[in-house]
MIZAPA-433764 format. One record per residue: residue number from 1; residue in one letter; chain; z negated, x negated, y negated of N, C-alpha, C in turn. Coordinates in pm, whole numbers, m for minus. Layout:
<nodes>
- seq / type / mol / n_pz / n_px / n_py / ca_pz / ca_px / ca_py / c_pz / c_px / c_py
- NUM / a / A / Z / X / Y / Z / X / Y / Z / X / Y
...
</nodes>
This chain:
<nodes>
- seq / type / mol / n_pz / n_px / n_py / ca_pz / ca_px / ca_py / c_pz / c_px / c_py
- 1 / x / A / m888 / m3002 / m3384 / m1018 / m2939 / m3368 / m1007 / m2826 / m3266
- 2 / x / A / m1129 / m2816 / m3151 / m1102 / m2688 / m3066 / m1201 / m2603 / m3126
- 3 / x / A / m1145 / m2501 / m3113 / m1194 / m2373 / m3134 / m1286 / m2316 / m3024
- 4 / x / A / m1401 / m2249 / m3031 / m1481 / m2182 / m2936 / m1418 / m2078 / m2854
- 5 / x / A / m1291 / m2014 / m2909 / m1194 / m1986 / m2809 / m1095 / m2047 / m2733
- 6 / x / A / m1061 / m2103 / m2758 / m976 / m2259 / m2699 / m1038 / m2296 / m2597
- 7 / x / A / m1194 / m2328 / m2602 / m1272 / m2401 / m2499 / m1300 / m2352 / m2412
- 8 / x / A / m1335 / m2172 / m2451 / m1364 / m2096 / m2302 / m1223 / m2091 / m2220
- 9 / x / A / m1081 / m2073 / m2317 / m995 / m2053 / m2236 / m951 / m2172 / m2113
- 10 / x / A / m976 / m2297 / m2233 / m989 / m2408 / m2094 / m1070 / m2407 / m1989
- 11 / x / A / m1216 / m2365 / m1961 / m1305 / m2344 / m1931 / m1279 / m2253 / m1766
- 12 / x / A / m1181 / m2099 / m1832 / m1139 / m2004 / m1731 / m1046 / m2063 / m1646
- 13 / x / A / m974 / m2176 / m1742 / m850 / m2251 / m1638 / m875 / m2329 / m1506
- 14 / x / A / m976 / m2419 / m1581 / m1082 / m2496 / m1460 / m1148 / m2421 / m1403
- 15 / x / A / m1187 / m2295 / m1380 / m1220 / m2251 / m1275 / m1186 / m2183 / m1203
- 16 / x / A / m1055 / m2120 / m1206 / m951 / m2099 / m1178 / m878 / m2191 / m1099
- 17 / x / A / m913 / m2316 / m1109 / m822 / m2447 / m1060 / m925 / m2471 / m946
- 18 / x / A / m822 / m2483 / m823 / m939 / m2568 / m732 / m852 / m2651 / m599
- 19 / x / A / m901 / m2798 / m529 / m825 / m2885 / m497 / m864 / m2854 / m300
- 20 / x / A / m731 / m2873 / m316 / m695 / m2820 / m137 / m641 / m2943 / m101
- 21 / x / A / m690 / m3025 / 45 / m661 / m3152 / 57 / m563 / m3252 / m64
- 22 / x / A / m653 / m3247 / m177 / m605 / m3372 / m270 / m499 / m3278 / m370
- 23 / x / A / m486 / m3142 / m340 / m362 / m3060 / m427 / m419 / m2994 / m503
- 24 / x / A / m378 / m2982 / m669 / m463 / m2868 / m728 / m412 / m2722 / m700
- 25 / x / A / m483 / m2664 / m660 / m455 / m2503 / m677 / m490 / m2368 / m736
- 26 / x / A / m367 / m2322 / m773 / m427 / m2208 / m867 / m454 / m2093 / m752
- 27 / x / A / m584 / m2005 / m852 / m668 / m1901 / m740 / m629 / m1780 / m832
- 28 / x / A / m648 / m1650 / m813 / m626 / m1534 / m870 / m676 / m1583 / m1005
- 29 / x / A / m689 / m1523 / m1128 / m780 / m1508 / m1235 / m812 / m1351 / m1259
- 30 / x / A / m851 / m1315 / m1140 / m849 / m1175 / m1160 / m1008 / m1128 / m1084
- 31 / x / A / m1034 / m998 / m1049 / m1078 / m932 / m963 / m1047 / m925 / m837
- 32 / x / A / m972 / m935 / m784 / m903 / m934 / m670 / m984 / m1014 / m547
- 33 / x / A / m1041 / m966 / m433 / m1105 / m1050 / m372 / m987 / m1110 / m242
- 34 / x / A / m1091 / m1203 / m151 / m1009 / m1257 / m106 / m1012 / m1193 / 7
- 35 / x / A / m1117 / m1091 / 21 / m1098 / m1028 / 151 / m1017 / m949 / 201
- 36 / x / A / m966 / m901 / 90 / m860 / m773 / 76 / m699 / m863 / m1
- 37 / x / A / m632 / m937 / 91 / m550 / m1011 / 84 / m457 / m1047 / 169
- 38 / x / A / m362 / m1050 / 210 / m258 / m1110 / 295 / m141 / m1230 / 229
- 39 / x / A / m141 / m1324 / 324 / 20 / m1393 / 293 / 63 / m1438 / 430
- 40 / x / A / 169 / m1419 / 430 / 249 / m1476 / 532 / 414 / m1532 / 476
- 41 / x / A / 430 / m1609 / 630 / 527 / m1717 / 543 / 678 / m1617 / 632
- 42 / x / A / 639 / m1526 / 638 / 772 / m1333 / 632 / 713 / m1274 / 632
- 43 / x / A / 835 / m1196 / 542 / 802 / m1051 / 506 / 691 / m1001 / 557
- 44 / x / A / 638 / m938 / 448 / 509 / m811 / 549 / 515 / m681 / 536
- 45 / x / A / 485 / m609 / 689 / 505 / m524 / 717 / 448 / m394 / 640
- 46 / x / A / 491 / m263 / 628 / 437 / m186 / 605 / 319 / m205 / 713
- 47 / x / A / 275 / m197 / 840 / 127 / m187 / 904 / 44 / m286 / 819
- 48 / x / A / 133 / m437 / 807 / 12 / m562 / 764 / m83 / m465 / 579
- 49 / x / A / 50 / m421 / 554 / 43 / m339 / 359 / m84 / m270 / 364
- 50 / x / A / m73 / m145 / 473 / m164 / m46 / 488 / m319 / m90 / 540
- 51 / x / A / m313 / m207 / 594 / m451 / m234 / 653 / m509 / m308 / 545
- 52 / x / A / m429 / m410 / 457 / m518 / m493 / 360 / m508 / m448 / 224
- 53 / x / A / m378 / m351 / 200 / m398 / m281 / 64 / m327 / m157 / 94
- 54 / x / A / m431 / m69 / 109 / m392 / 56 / 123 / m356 / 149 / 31
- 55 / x / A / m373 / 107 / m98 / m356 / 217 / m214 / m180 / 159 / m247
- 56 / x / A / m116 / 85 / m154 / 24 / 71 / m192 / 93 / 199 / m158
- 57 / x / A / m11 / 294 / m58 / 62 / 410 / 27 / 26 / 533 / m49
- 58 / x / A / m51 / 525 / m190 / m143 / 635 / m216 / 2 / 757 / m261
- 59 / x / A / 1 / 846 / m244 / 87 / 958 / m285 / 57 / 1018 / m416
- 60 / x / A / m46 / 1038 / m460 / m77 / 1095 / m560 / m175 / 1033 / m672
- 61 / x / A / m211 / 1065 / m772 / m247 / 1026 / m914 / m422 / 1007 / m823
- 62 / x / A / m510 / 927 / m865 / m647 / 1010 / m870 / m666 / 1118 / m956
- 63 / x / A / m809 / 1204 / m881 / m816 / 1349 / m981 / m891 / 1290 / m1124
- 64 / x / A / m944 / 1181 / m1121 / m989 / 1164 / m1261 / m860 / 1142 / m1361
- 65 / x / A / m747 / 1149 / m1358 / m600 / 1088 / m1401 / m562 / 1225 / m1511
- 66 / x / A / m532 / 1215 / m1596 / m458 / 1300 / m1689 / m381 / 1413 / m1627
- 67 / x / A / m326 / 1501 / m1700 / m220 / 1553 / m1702 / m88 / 1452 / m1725
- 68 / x / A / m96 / 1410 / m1881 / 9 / 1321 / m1899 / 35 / 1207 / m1833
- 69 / x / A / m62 / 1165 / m1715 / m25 / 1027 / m1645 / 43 / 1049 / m1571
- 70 / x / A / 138 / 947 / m1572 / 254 / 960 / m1431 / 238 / 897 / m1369
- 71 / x / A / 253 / 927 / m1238 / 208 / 835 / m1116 / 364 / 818 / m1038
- 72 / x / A / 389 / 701 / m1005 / 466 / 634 / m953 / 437 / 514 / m814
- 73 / x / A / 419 / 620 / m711 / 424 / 530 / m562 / 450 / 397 / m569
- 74 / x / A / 349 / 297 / m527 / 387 / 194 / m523 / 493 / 130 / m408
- 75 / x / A / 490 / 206 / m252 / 544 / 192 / m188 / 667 / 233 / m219
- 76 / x / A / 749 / 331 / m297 / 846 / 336 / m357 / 912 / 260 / m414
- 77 / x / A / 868 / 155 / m519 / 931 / 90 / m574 / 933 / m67 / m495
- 78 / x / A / 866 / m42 / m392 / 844 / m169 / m282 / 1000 / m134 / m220
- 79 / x / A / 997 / 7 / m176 / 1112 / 25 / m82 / 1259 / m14 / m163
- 80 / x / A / 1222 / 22 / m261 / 1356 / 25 / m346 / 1398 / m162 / m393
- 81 / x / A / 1314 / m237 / m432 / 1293 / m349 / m427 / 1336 / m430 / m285
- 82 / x / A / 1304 / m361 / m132 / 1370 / m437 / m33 / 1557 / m416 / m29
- 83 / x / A / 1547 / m303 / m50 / 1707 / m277 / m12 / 1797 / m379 / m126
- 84 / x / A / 1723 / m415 / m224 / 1800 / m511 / m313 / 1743 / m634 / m318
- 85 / x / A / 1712 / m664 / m162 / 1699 / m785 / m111 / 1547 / m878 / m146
- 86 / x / A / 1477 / m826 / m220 / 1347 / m875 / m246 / 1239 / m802 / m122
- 87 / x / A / 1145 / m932 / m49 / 1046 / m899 / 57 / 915 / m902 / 5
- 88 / x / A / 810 / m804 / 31 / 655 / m897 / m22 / 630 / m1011 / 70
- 89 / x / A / 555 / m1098 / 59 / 511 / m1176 / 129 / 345 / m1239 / 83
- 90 / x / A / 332 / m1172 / m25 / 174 / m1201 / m34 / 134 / m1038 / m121
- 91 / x / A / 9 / m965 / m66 / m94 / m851 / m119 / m208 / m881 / m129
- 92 / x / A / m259 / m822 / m202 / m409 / m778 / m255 / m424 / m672 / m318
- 93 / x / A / m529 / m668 / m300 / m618 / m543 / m394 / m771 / m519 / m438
- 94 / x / A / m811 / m470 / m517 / m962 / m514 / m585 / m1034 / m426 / m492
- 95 / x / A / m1169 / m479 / m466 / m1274 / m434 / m408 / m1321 / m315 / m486
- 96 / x / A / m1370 / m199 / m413 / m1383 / m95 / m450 / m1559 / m57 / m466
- 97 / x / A / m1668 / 7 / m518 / m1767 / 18 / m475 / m1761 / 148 / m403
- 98 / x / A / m1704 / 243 / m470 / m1706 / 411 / m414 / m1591 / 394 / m292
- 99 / x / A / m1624 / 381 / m147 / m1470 / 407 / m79 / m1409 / 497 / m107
- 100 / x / A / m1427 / 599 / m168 / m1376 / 736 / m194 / m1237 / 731 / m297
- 101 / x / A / m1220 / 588 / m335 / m1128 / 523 / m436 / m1053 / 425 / m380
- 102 / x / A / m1051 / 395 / m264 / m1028 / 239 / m186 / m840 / 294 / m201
- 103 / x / A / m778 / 386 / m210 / m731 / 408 / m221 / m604 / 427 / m371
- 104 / x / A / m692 / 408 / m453 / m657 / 391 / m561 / m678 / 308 / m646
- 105 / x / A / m695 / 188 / m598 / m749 / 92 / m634 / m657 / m28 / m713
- 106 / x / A / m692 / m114 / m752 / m570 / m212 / m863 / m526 / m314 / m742
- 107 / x / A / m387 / m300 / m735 / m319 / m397 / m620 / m214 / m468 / m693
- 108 / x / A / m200 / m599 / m607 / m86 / m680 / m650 / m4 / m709 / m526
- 109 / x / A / 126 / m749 / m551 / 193 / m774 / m449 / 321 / m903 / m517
- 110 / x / A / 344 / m954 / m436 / 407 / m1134 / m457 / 502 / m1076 / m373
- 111 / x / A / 685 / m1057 / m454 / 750 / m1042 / m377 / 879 / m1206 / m409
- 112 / x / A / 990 / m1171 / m324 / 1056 / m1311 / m304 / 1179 / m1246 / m247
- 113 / x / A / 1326 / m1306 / m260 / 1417 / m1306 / m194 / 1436 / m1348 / m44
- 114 / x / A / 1449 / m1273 / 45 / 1414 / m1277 / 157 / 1466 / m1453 / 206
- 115 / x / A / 1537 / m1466 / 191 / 1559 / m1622 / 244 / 1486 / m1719 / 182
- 116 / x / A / 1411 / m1686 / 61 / 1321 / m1789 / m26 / 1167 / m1785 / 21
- 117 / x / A / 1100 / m1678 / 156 / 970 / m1657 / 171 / 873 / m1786 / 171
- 118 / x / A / 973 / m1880 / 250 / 869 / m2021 / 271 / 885 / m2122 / 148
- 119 / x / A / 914 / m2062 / 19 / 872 / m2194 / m85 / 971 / m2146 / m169
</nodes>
């Protein structure tokens, strides 16, 4: 028997799923638009990072952020992540309405062992 939760979750899967010459493919299940996205088949650059997701560079917390929140550079743990041989090769980040936030915004990044970028 399916459950009315069961069905939506199948539901989110299939639409989520979509076919690229005859291949099924999975798409974000997120927020994340596609405008604010990069992949390439190497490494990407800090310039490619900063132009399509810029809050990888943000330095500091937003001011709406706690005292107790800790903020931890994302480009930091990017840098620290290359020297032990892992590259990004695919970013994003969620569309913002206030630009005043474009900067702090929810990002993802797809990293890979540098000799593994193409597959």
């Amino acid at each position: 028997m399916v459950t009315g939760g069961d069905d939506i979750k199948r539901k989110n899967f299939l639409l989520n799923l979509f076919f690229h010459k005859g291949v099924a493919v999975m798409r974000l299940a997120s927020r994340f638009g596609r405008y604010n996205s990069i992949r390439r088949e190497r490494p990407l650059t800090d310039d490619e990072l900063m132009q399509f997701v810029p809050s990888v560079f943000s330095g500091d917390k937003h001011e709406s952020r706690s005292e107790r929140y800790t903020y931890i550079p994302t480009i930091n743990i990017i840098n620290k992540l290359r020297d032990e041989g892992f590259q990004p090769f695919f970013a994003c980040q969620s569309r913002v309405r206030d630009l005043g936030r474009r900067e702090y915004s929810k990002h993802m990044l797809r990293l890979r062992r540098e000799g593994n970028i193409n597959g």
